[in-house]
N, C-alpha and C positions, 0 to 999 in steps of 0.2 A: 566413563573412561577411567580404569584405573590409573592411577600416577606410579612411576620407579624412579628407584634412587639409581639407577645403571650408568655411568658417563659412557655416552657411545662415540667408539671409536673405530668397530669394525660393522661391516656389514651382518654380523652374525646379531652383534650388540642391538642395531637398527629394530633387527626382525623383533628381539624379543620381546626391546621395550615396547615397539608400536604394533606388535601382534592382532591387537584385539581393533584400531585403527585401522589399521591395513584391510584388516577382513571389513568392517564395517564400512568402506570409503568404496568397496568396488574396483581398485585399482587392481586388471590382470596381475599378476603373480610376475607375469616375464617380465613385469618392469618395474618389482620390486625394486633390484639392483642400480635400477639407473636412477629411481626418485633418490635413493639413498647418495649417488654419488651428485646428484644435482642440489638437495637438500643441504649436504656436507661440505658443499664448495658456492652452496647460495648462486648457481648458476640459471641466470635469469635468460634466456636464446629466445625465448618466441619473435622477437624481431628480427632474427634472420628468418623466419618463414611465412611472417604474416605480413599484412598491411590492412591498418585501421583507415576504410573509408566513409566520408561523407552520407548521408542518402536524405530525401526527405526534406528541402532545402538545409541541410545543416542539423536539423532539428531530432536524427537521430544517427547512429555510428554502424557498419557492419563490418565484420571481420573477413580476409580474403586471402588465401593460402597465397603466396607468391613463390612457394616450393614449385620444383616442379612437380611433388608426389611426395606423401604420406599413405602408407599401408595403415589397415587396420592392426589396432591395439599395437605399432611400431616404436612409438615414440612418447616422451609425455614433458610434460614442462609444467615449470613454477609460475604462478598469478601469483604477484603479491597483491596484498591487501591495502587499499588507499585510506581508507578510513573504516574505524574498528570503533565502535560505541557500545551504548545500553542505551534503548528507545528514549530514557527520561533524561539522558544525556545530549541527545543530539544538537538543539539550541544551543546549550551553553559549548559544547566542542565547536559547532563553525564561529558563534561570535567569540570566543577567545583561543584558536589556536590557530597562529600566525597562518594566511596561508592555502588555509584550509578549505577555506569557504570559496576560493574562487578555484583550487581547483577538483575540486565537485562538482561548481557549476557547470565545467567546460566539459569535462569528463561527461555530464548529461545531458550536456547541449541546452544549459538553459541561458546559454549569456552570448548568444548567439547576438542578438542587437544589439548587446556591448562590446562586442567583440567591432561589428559592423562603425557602430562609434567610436570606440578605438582606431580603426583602421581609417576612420575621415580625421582623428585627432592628427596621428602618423603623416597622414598625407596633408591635413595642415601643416605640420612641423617642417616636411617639405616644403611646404609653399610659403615660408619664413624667411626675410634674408640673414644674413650674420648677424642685424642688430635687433632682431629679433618681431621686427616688422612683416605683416604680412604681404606677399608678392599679389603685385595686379593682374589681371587674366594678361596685359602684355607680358610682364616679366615672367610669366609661367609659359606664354606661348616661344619666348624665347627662348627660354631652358631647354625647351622640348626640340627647340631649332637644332643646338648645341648637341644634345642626346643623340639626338639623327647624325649629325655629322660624325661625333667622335667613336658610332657603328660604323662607320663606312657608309653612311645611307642619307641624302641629303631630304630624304621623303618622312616627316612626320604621316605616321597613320594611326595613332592612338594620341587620344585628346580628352583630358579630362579640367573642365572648367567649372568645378560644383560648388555652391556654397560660395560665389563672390558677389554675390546681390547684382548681377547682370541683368539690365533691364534691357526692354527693345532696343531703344535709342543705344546702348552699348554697344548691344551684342551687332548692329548694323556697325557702327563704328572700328569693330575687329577687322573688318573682311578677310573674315573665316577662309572662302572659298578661293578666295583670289592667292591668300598664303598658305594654304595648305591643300592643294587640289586633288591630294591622292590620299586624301583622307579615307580611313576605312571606318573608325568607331569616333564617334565623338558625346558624349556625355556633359550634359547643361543642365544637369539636377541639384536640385534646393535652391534657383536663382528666381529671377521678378520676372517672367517673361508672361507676359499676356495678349499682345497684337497677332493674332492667329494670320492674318495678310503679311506681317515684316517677318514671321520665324520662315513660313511657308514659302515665300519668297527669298530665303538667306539660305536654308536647308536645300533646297532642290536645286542647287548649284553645284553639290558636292555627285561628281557624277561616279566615283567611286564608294560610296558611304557603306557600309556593308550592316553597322548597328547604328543607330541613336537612343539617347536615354534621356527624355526631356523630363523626369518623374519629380515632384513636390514642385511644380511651376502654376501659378495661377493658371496659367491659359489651360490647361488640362481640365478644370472647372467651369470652364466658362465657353469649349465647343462643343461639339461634334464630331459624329464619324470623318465629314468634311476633308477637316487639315490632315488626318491621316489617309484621306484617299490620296488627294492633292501631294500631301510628300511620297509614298508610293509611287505616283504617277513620275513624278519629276525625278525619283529615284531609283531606276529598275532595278540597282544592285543592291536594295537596301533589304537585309532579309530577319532585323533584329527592332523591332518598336516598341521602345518603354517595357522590357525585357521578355516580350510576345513575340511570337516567329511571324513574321508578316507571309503573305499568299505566294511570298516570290522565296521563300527558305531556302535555301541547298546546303550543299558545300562547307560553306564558312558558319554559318550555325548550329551544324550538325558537329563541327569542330570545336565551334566556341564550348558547347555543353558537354560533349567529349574531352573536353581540356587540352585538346590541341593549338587553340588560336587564344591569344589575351593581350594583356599591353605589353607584357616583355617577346610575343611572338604575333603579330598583327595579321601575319601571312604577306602576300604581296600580289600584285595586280597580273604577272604573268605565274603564278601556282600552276606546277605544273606536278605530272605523277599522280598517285595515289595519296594521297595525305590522310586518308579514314582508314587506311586499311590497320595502322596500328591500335582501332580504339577495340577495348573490349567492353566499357563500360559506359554505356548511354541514359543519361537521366534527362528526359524531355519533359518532366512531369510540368504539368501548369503553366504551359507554352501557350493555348490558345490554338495550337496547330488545327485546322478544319481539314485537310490534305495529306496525309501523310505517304499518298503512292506519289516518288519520282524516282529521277535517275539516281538521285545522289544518295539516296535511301532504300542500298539495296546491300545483298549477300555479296556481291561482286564487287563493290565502294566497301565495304565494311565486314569483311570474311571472317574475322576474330572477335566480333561481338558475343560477349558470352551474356551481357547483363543490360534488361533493355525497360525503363521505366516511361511506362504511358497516363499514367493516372492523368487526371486533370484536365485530358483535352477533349471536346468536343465528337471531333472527327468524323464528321457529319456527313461531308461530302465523299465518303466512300462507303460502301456497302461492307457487311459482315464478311460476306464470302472471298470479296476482293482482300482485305486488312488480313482474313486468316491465309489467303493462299500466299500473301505477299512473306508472310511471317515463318509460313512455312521450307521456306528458301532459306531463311538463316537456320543453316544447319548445325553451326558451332552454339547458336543462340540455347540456352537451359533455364534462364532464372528470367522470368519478364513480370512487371506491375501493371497493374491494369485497372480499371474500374470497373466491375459486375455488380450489377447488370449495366451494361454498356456497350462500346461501340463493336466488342465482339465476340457477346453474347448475352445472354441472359444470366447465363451458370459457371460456374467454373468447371464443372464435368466436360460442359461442350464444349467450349476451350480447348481443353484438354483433350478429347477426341479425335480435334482439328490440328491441334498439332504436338504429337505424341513423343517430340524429340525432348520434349520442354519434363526438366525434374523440378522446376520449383513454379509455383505459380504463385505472387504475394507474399513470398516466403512460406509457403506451405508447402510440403512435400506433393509432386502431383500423386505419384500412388493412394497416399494418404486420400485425398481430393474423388478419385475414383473409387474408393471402396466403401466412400458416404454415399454415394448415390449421384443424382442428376440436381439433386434439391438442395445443394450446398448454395446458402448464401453468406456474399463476398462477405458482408457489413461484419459476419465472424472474423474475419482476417485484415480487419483494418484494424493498425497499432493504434493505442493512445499511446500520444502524443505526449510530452511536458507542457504546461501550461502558466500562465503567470499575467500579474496584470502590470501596467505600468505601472513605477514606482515601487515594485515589489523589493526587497534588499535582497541579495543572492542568498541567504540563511534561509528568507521564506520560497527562494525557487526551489534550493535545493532541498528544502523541507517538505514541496509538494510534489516532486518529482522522485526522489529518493525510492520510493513503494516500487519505481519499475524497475529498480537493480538491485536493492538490497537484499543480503542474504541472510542467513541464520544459524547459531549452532548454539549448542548448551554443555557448559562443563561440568563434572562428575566426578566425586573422588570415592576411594573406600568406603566415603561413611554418607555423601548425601549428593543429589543434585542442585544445581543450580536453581532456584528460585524463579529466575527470570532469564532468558533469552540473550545472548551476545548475537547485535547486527555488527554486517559487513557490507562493505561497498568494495568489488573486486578492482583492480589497474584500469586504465583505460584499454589495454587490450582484452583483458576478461571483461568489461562491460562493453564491450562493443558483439560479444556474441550475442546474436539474435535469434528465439524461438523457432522453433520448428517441431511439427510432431513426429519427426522420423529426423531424428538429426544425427549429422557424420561426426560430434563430438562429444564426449562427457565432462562435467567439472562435478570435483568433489571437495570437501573443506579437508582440509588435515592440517592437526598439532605437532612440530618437529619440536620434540624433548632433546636440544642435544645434550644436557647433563643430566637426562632420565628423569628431570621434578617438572612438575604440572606450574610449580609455582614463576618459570623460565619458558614456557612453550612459547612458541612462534607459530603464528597461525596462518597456512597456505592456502589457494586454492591448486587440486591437481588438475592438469586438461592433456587430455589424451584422445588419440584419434578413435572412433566405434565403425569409421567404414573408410574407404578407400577414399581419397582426396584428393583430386588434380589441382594444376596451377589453374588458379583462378575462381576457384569454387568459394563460393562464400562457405563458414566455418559458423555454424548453429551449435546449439544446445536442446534443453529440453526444460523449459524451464519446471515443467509438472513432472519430474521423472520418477519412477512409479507409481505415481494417482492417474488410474484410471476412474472411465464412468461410474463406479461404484463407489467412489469418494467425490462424486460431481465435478469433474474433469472441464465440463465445458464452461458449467459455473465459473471455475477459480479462473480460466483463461478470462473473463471478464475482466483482473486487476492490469492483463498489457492490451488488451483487444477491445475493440468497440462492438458487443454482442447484439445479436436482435433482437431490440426489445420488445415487437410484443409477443414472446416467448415467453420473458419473463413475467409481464403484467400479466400474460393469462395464467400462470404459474399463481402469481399473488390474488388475482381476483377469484380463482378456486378454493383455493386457503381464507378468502375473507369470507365467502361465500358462507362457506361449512362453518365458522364460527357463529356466524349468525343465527344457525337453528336452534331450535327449543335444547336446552340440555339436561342432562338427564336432573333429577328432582334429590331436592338434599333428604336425609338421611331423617326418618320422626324421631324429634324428641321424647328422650322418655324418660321417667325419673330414674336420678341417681343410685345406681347399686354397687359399685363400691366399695366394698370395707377397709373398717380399717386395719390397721395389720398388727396393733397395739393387743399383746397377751393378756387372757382374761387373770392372770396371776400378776397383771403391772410388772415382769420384768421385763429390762432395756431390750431395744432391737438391735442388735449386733449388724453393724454398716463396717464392710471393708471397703476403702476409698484407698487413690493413687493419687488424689488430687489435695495439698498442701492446705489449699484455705477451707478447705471442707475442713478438715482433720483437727483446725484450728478453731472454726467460727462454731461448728455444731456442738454446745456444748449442751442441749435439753438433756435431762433425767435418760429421758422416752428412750434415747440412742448411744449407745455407747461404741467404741470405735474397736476394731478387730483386725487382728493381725492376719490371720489367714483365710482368703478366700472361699476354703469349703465350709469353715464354720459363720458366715457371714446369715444375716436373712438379708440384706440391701447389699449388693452390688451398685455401687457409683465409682465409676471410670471415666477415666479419660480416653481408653482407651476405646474403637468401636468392636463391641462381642459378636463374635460369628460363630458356627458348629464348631469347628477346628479351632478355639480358644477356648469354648467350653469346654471341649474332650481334655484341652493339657492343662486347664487350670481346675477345670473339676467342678463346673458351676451346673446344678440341676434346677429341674421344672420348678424348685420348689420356691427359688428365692430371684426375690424382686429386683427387677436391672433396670436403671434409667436411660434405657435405649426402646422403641419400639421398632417390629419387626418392620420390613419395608420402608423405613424413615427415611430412605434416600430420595422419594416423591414429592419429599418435602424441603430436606436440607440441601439438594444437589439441583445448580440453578435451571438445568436444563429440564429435569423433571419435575421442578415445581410450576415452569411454566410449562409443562404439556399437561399435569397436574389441573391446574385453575384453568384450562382454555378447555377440556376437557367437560370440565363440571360448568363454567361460565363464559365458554366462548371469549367474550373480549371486553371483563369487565373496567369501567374507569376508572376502576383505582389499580390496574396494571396496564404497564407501558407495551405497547406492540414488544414483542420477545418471539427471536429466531433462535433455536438452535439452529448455528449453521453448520454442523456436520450432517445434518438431513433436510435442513430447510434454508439453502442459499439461495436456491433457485427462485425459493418465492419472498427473501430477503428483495434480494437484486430486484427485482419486480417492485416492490413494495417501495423501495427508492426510488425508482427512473419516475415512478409515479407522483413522487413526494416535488421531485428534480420538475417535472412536466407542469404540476400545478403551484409551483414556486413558495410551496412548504418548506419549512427547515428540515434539514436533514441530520443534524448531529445524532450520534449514536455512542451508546458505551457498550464496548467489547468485556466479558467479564471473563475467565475460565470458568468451567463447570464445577469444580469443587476446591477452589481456594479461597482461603480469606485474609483479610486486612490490604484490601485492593491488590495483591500481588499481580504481577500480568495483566492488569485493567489499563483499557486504554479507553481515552475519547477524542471522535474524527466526524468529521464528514466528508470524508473520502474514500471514495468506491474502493479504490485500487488498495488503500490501507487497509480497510475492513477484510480484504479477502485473502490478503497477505498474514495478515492478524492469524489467521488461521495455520498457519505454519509452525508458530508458538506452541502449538496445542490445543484439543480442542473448547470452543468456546461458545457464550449467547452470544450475539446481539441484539441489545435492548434501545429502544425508543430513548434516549436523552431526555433528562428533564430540565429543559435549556432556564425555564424561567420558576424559578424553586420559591419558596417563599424565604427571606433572609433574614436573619437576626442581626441589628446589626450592621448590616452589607454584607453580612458572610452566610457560608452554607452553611445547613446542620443537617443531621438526621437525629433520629430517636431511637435508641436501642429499648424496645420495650418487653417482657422476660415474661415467658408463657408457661404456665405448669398444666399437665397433662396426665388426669389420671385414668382416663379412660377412651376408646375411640369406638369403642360400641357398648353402649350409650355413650356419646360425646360427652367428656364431662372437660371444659376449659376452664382454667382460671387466670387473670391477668393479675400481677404482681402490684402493688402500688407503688415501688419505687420504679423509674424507668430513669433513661440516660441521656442525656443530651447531649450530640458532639458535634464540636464547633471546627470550620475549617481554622488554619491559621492563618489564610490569607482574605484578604479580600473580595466577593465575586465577581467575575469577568467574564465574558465570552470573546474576547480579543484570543485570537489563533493563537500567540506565544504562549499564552495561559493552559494552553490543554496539556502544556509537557511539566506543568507545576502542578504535582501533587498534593500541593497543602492547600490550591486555592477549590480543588473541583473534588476533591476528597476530605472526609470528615476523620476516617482511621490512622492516618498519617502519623496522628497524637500518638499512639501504642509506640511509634519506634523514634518520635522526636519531643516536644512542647506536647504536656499534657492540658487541653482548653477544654475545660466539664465547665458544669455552671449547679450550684445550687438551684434543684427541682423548681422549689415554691419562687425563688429570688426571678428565675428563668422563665415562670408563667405570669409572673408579675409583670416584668420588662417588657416580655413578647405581647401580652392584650393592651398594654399605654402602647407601645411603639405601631401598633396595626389595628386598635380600635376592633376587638373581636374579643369574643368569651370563648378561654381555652377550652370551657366544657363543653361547648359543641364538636370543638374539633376532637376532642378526647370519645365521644360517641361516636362519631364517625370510624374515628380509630376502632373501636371496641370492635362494631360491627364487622369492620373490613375482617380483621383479624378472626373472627368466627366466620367469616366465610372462608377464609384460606383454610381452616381447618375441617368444616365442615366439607371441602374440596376431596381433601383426601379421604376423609370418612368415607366417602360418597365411591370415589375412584377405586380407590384400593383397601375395599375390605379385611384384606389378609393383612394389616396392622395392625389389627386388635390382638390384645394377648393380655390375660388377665394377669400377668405379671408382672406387667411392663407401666412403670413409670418414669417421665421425663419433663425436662425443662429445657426449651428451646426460645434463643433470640430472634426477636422478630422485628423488622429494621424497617424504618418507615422514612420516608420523607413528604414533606407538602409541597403541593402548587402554589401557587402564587393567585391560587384561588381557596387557599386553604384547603381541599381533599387532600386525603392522605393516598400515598402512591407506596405499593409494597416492592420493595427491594430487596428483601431475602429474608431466608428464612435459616437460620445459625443452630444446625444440632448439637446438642448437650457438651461432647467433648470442648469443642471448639468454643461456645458459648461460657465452659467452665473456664476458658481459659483466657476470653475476653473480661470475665468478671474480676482478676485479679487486679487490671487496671481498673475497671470500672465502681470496682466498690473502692477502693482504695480514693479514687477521684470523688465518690458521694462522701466520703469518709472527711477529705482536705475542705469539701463544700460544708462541711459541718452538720451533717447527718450525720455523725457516727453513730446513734443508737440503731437506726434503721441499716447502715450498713454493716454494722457486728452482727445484728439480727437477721441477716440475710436468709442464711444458711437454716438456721430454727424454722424460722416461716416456711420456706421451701419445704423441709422434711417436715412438717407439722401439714401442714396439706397433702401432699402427695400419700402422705404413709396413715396419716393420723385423719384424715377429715376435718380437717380445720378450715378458716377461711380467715383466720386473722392476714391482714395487710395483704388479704390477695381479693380481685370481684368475680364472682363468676360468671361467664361468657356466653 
């Protein structure tokens, strides 16, 4: 996005700065005008048209037009943004910005038990008298006396006595029934009560009870169905037990979960009229209901039900045919939850056949649902959830739950992009829009510049209507919006859906399968042909370089340094050479470039592992490696199985061609891993959770490869190599994954440079771990001539008798000492790790070997030498 200096002031101004925004955000054209005048007056309305509801117990949000009508593309409105980060930020913004962290949590519905604790603190603070002592279950029964009267109502019916250590002997001591006869709810949770004879006999006296909640009481541990028949029996009006609809339900429960009936509205003993006909939205989810045909449960009790959640119950005692014709009577009914395969049916197509009035099934679009077929299963359309454990801190809920709302954008000026990724966490009204693959809304990000500079933007989301909206319709998105199945659409819905998984594992077990065959056979050795390039007249080889420490360090006889590129014989660049830079800079067949042809199967991480899996299936010194722009499917798979056999799951996400960790994350989270992909595309690599440490810290080994030939192979390894140390400590504590200095070694390049003197560093490491580094350094050799020998193998068309290069080749150990290959660093990028990296052997007190770097290098590559390099 280009940046203006314009201050906008009129609509014209708006267009010009944000031109290339405007087109790229999708925002119709006819409502240009109105973002600009809502933009310019910061006019935030969606709460005159919406209402953010409950669903889920709590545990998720849906959005619900309360207009009476939105036309398509009519109207649009401003989402602002609640929290605005960078992934390595995110920890430290909730624990130090005032605030923040709790409202996150709520906004994701992960503080939902503390909210629930809160609300018994509250109702403690209630039941406190002025000196700050807490009230007895009498002085509460009193209160409640007083409440009644100064309604006009001398009938207590709502009674909560929870949390006052009420034992039997107490609660007989109350008489409950004798003072309150026309009790409709009464609630005895968190108290001592264990005589199932003295509750049994104290409850069935309440001949109006309409709910009871005896829940955290010993005696719930220590019966039977028994006491629940028994109060039942003694109770006919009782239609709420321990928060399950009892066999006698109507009316007053179908109200309770409708939000018609509660403590500030109890209902009363002669209810008269209609009282359901106003609900439109029924959540019965995880009732226990076995029943669900009666009178009070019908199109005619409850005409304006537009939204009807079933999941969780049984419903046993009614047949398919009966539950769908009953269903089919709610004619205003469109959005219903359900469980498939379950009480009514197998599929969701048949569902849907059954009753055709219905546009959303699950929250899926039913059209969409019909044009998959008959073989749609539910388990696709079940949300994940937020999840957490106790004692979790709200930083860590919101830290695991974050992946199901957060969004993404990248900024961009004149001269470069962004690096890495800006996340967003939209309003609680933008995050309450829920998925759908046919959805009635769009959200799009957009930067309002109002003095035209990039360095002042404000960052929105836009939401605008894509179809025609009535009152009451819940208000979707799209969260995939244009990835189709060609970018694995069903895959990524994996990060909000609970997918089926053996979809996936047969996905991964065909992928393990095929690694496992014989593969193809390395490349025959043959001797060295090679020349060298040195003039039978001994004069210098003319090298035109772009690269400073070259320029500097090569100072041999053999080479002398050239200003202009056609009179060069060596080509060394930084730059990568392709047709169209030879045409404009003028480089012919004749002179030698330190690039080879195809090198991107080796230095680009996604084709070196299709690369080495190719020539060696799955060998162990490579970590399982998914490109997940083609292989999520059998990612996903590869995990549930890891998940199923209570494997570790950690993973590092890498980009496909960057370096010094840029965009590298590490997770073990489904939902992150898939999101990760949003960023750009990426691996995913197997974690090497248990590394071998110097120390307590991680390292890797930068070790520097010269390459004179790839038919006949001809490798040589360098004898100086690198050694880079984390600057933290190692961990695998969850906070630690967003500290890049403790789980990455490159860190050093842009903070504390931690190298170690070669000889000082193999000394230290064999006393401290009792091992001979020269095993491990053969090991190394080896691997390393296999990755090469991979591409010889694969990709023939590398060879070029022209072509010379030196590539970084980056290793780390087990914690079994194998060497594990973790990338492979082409010439440019490697010339430009080395500025650090010799400078750092230089402070280690190598300067001779690291002034000599550059000599050695071209004395091999050009001249057939093998001083300080072994070959492979």
């Amino acid at each position: 996005m280009a940046s203006s200096t314009k201050t906008i002031q009129t609509y014209e101004d708006f267009v010009e700065v944000h031109g290339l925004l405007l087109a790229a955000s999708g925002i119709p054209q006819s409502l240009h005008r109105q973002l600009f005048h809502k933009l310019s007056t910061e006019t935030f309305d969606g709460g005159d048209y919406f209402q953010v509801e409950p669903v889920d117990d709590g545990r998720q949000r849906r959005l619900v037009l309360t207009s009476d009508f939105l036309g398509k593309e009519s109207i649009v409105f401003l989402v602002d943004h609640a929290w605005t980060f960078r992934l390595s930020d995110a920890c430290k913004q909730l624990q130090e910005v005032p605030g923040l962290a709790e409202r996150i949590a709520s906004l994701m519905c992960v503080d939902i038990d503390l909210i629930s604790e809160a609300d018994e603190t509250d109702t403690a603070a209630e039941d406190l008298d002025e000196n700050g002592t807490k009230l007895s279950a009498v002085e509460i029964m009193e209160r409640e006396v007083c409440k009644a009267k100064e309604k006009g109502d001398d009938a207590v019916r709502w009674l909560e006595l929870e949390g006052l250590d009420i034992d039997d002997a107490t609660l007989l001591s109350l008489h409950l029934p004798s003072r309150f006869p026309n009790l409709f709810a009464l609630s005895l949770c968190d108290n001592k009560l264990e005589d199932v004879g003295a509750i049994t006999d104290e409850i069935t006296k309440f001949e109006q009870l309409r709910a009871l909640w005896l829940n955290n009481n010993p005696v719930l541990h220590n019966c039977n169905n028994h006491m629940a028949d028994t109060i039942f029996q003694g109770c006919p009006k009782l239609e709420i037990y321990n928060s399950r609809f009892t066999p006698n339900f109507g009316e007053w429960a179908l109200g309770f979960c409708g939000g018609i009936y509660g403590k500030d509205n109890p209902g009363s003993a002669h209810q008269g009229g209609h009282p359901l006909r106003s609900v439109t939205s029924l959540d019965l989810s995880n009732r226990c209901i076995q029943n669900l045909i009666r009178k009070t449960f019908s199109p005619e009790e409850m005409p304006s039900l537009l939204y009807l959640n079933l999941r969780g119950n049984p419903l046993e005692q009614n047949s398919v045919c009966d539950l769908l014709e009953l269903l089919k009577r709610f004619t205003s009914l469109h959005s219903l939850e359900v469980d498939i395969p379950g009480p009514l049916g197998e599929s969701a197509a048949e569902i849907l056949e059954s009753l055709p009035h219905l546009s959303l099934l699950n929250g899926v679009n039913a059209s969409r649902i019909l044009q998959s077929g008959k073989h749609v299963i539910d388990s696709m359309l079940q949300p994940r959830l937020p999840e957490w454990k106790a004692g979790d801190s709200l930083t860590d809920r919101v830290i695991n739950a974050m992946w199901l709302y957060l969004m993404t954008y990248r900024l961009a000026d004149e001269e470069k992009i962004d690096e890495t990724s800006v996340c967003y966490v939209m309003d609680e009204l933008g995050s309450a829009l829920r998925h759908s693959d046919e959805p009635n809304f769009r959200v799009s990000p957009f930067l309002y510049m109002s003095d035209g500079k990039l360095a002042s933007a404000v960052s929105f989301s836009i939401l605008w209507p894509t179809e025609n909206v009535q009152k009451g319709d819940e208000c979707t998105r799209d969260y995939l919006f244009g990835i189709g199945e060609e970018k694995q659409r069903s895959g990524r819905l994996a990060a909000w859906f609970h997918t089926p998984r053996n979809y996936f594992v047969k996905e991964y077990e065909t992928l393990w399968q095929k690694l496992q065959l014989p593969r193809c056979g390395s490349p025959p050795v043959k001797p060295s042909t090679t020349n060298s390039l040195l003039r039978g007249d001994g004069s210098a080889l003319r090298v035109y370089t772009d690269i400073p420490q070259v320029e500097e360090f090569l100072t041999r006889p053999e080479f002398k340094i050239a200003t202009d590129p056609k009179e060069a014989d060596i080509i060394w660049t930084s730059m990568q050479v392709d047709e169209n830079i030879k045409k404009v800079v003028g480089i012919h067949d004749q002179q030698c470039i330190n690039q080879f042809p195809f090198e991107a199967c080796l230095v680009m991480k996604h084709h070196l592992a299709e690369t080495v899996q190719k020539a060696h299936g799955s060998p162990n010194w490579f970590q399982p490696t998914y490109n997940l722009e083609t292989q999520l499917s059998q990612f996903i798979g590869d995990y549930y199985v890891r998940e199923r056999d209570g494997l570790n799951n950690l993973w590092i996400l890498k980009p496909w061609n960057m370096a010094r960790t840029i965009d590298t994350t590490v997770t073990g989270c489904l939902s992150a891993i898939i999101r990760l992909m949003e960023t750009g595309p990426k691996i995913c690599q197997k974690y090497i959770e248990h590394p071998a440490l110097f120390k307590g810290k991680k390292f890797d080994i930068r070790y520097i490869v010269l390459v004179r030939s790839m038919k006949p192979l001809e490798i040589f390894l360098s004898d100086i190599f690198w050694v880079r140390l984390a600057n933290n400590a190692y961990t695998l504590d969850n906070h630690s994954f967003f500290e890049y200095e403790t789980h990455f070694t490159v860190m050093n390049y842009r903070g504390i440079l931690n190298h170690m003197n070669i000889s000082d560093f193999i000394k230290e490491f064999e006393q401290e771990h009792q091992v001979k580094w020269l095993d491990i350094h053969t090991r190394v050799q080896r691997m390393i001539r296999s990755v090469f020998k991979s591409a010889a193998t694969v990709h023939p068309e590398m060879h070029s008798s022209t072509s010379r290069a030196m590539y970084g080749v980056d290793v780390m150990l087990d914690c079994h000492f194998q060497p594990k290959l973790l990338e492979v660093t082409y010439c440019p990028d490697c010339t430009r790790a080395l500025k650090y990296d010799t400078e750092a052997v230089m402070k280690g007190g190598e300067i001779v070997k690291g002034r000599d770097f550059y000599n050695c290098v071209f004395g091999c590559l050009f001249l057939n030498e093998t001083t300080h390099v072994s070959p492979l």
